[in-house]
C-alpha positions in Angstrom: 38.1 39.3 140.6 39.6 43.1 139.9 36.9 45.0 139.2 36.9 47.1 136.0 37.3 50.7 136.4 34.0 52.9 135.3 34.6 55.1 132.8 31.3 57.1 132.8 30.3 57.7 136.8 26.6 57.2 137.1 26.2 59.0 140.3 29.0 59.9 141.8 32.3 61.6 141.1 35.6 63.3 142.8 38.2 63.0 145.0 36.7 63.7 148.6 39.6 64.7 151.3 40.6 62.9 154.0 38.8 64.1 157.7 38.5 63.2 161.4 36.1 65.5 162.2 33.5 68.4 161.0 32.0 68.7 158.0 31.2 71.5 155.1 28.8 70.8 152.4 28.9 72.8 148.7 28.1 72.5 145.7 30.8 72.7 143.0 30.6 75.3 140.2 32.2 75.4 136.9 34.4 77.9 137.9 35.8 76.0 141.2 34.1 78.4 143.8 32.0 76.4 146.3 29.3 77.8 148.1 28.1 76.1 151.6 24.3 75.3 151.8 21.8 73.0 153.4 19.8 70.2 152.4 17.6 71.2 149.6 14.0 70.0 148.6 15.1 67.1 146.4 17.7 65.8 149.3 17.8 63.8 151.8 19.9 64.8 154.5 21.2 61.6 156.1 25.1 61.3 156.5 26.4 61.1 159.8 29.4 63.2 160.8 33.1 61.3 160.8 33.8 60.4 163.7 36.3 62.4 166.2 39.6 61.0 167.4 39.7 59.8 170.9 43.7 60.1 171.1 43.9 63.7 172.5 43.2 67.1 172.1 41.2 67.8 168.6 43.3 68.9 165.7 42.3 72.3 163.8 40.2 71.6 160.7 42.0 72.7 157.3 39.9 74.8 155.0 37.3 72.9 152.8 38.5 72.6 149.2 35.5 72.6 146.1 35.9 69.1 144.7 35.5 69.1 141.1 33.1 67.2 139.3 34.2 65.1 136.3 32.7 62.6 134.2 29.5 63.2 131.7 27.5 65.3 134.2 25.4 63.2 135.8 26.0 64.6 138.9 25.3 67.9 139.8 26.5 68.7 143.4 29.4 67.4 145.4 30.1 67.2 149.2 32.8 68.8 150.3 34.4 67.9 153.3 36.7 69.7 156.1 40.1 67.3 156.9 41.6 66.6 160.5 44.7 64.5 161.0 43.8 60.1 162.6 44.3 56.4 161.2 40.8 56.8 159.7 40.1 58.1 156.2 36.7 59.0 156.6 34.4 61.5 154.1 31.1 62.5 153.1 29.9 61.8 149.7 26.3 62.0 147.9 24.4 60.0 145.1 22.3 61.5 142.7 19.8 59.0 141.4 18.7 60.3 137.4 16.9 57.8 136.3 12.9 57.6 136.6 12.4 55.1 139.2 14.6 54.0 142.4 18.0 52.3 142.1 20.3 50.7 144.1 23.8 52.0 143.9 26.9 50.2 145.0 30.4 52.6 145.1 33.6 51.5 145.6 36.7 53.6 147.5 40.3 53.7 147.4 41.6 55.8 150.4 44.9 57.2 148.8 47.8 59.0 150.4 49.1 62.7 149.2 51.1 61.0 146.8 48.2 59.0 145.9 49.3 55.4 146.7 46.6 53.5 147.5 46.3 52.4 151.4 43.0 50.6 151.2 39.9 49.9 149.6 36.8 49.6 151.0 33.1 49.2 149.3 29.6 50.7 150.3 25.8 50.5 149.1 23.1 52.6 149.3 19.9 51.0 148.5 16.6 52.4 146.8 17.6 56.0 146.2 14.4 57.8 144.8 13.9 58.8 141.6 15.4 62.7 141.7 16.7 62.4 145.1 20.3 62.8 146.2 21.5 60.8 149.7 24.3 61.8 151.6 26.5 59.1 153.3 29.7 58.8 155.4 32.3 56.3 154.4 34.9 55.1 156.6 37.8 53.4 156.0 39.8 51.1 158.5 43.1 49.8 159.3 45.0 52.0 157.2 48.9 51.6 157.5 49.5 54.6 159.2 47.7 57.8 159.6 47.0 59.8 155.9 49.5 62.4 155.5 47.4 66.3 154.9 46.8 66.0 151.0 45.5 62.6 151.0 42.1 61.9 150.1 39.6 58.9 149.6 38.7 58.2 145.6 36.2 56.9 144.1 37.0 54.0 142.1 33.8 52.5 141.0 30.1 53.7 140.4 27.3 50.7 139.7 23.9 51.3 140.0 21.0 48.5 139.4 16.6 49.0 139.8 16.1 48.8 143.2 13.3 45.8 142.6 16.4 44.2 140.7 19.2 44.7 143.2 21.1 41.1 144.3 21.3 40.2 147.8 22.8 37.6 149.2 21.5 37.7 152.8 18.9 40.6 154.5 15.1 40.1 154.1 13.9 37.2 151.5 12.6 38.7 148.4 8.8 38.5 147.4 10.1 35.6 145.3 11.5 33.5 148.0 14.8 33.0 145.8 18.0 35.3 146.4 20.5 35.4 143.3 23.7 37.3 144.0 26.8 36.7 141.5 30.1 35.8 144.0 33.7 37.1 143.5 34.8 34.5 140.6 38.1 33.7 139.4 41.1 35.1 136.9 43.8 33.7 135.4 45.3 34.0 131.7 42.2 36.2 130.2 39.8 33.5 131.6 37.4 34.2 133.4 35.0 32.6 135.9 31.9 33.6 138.1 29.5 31.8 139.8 25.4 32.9 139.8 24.0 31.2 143.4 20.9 31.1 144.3 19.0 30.3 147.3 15.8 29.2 148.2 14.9 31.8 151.7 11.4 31.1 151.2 8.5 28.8 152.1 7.9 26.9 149.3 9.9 24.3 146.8 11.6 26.3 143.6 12.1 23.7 140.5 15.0 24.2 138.1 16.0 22.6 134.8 18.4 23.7 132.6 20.5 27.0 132.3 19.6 30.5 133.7 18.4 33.1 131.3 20.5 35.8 131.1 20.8 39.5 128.8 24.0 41.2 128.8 23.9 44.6 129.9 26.2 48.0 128.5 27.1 50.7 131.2 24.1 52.0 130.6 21.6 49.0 131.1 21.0 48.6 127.6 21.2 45.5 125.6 24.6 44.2 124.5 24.7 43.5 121.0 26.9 41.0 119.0 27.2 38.4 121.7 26.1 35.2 121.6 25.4 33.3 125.4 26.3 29.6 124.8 24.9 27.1 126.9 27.8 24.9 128.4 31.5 26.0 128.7 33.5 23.8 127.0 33.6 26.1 123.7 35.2 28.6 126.5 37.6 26.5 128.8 37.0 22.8 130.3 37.1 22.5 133.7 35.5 25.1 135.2 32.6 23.8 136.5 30.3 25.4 133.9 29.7 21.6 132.0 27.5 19.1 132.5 23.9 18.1 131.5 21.2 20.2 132.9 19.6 18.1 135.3 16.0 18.7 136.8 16.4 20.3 140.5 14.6 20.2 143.5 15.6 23.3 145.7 13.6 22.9 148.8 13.2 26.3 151.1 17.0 26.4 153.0 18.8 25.0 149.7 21.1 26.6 147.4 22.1 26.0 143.6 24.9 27.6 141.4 25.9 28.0 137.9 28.7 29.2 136.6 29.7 32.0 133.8 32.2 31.8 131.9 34.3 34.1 129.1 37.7 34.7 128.0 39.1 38.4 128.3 41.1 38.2 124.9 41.5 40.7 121.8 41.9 39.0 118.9 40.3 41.2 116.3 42.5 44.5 115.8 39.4 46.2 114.5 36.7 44.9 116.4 36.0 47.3 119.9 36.5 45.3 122.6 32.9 44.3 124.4 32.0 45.0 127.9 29.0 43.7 130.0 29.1 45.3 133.4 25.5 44.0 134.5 23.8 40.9 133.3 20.4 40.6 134.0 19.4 36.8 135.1 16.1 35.1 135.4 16.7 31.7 137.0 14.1 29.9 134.8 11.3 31.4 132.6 9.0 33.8 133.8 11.5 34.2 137.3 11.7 37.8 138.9 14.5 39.4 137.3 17.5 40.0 139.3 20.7 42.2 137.8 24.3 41.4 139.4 27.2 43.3 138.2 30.4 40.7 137.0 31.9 43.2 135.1 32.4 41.0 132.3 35.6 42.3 129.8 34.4 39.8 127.0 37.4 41.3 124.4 36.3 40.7 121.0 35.9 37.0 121.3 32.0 37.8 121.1 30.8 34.7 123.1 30.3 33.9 127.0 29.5 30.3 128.5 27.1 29.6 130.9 26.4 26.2 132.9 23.2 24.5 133.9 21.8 24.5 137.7 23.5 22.3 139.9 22.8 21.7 143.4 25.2 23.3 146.1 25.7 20.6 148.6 28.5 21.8 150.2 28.5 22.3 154.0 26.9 25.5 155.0 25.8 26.3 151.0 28.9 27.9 150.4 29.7 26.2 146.8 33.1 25.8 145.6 34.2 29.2 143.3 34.8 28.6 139.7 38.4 27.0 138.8 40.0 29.3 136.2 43.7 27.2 137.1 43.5 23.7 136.3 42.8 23.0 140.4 40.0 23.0 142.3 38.0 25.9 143.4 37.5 27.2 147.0 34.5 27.7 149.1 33.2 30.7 147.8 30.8 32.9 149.5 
């Protein structure tokens, strides 16, 4: 599903220029100077250099240029990175985590040429960032079609951060819980909207279901979203989607999966109602669960309602349960 573009950066911000090789780190001032530095006390110096081309002789490194920070200034320094000529787009960038305990940030990129068309996009996360630390990072992206002309840069699209303790996963280490939830890709079409919350059992012992997962929409920042209702079953939103049925009582046994699926309607019906948007839902598989917070970005318009569907086992080959069908057809194995 397109992702929804964040309008308030949690913890990262600017346009970081392209590079092959070297780097420069700054901060960025309010009046554009930049002045180089090192690592400070409440950083965490970690980002490995881009990597050099192989193809011949190196190219001369173009001056560093201070990258501006924009947004509501949450973030207070910027990386600043020297650009060589290569296939790769490839920069430093750094998150600043705020908030008072660790989080989990996920940030998407958008390498772009000079006259910024987008060339690719790529996606990385950087786990459990301490309270009032920054991390520096190196992102890298591939397969571009052809090299980025000088003036080109990689952009940050999207910013989400979740509480470390909350953050999905759908493989890595099993949980303390023994149950992984991660939200998959979903499905558009026509304003409707589809996403599927999966679970799996990684751990040792039997997890019982029955009935719908427990979910709280969340604003862009975390806090409760008010003036929707959660409605159990979608048939009040669209038929068909794999979000009806009876709740039935489930057995997951330790290597099984289960799915349900949410489901809303992106319309705007209401020229005076603001339109309503839930980037993070928090989910609890059944009362008294472990809290997990995925991100499905939902654009609920002002129809002021969402749909969700009870457990149901994934018995597809490999656990990979069909994605919601937004189309009339059936879904495909989702991930």
């Amino acid at each position: 599903m397109p992702a929804a573009s964040l309008t308030r950066p949690l913890a990262v911000a600017g346009l970081l220029l392209l590079t092959a090789c070297g780097t420069q780190e700054a901060n960025s001032r309010s009046d554009g100077s930049s002045q180089p530095r090192g690592p400070g006390p409440t950083e965490i110096a970690s980002a490995r250099p881009c990597p050099a081309e192989s193809s011949g002789a190196p190219t001369a490194p173009r001056p560093s240029v201070p990258t501006p920070v924009k947004g509501d200034g949450l973030v207070d320094a910027v990386t600043v990175i020297t650009a060589g000529d290569g296939p790769r787009a490839c920069a430093q960038f750094q998150v600043t985590n705020h908030k008072a305990e660790p989080f989990t940030y996920t940030i998407g990129f958008t390498a772009q040429s000079a006259s910024g068309e987008a060339l690719a996009n790529t996606e990385q996360t950087v786990a459990s960032v301490p309270p009032g630390r920054t991390v520096r990072r190196t992102v890298v992206v591939d397969d571009l079609p052809g090299a980025p002309a000088e003036g080109g840069g990689v952009k940050i699209t999207k910013v989400r951060g979740v509480p470390a303790d909350e953050a999905p996963a759908s493989a890595g280490s099993c949980p303390a819980s023994g149950v992984r939830v991660h939200a998959d890709e979903g499905s558009a079409a026509m304003g409707l909207r589809a996403v599927s919350l999966r679970l799996e059992n990684c751990g040792t012992r039997v997890t019982r279901l029955d009935g719908y997962p427990r979910l709280q929409l969340l604003d862009d920042d975390h806090k409760p979203l008010e003036g929707v209702r959660i409605l159990h079953g979608g048939s009040a939103i669209a038929t068909g989607t794999g979000a009806d049925g009876e709740p039935q009582p489930l057995v997951v046994r330790p290597g099984e999966r289960a799915y349900a699926v949410l489901v809303w309607r992106n319309t705007v019906d209401n020229g005076t109602a603001e339109p309503a948007h839930a980037p993070y839902v928090r989910v609890r598989a059944k009362p008294g669960a472990a809290p997990v917070m995925v991100t499905p970005e939902l654009d609920i318009g002002t129809t002021g309602r969402v749909g969700i569907g009870p457990w149901k086992k994934d018995e597809t080959p490999g656990g990979g349960a069909t994605r919601p069908s937004v189309s009339g057809v059936p879904g495909v194995p989702g991930s």
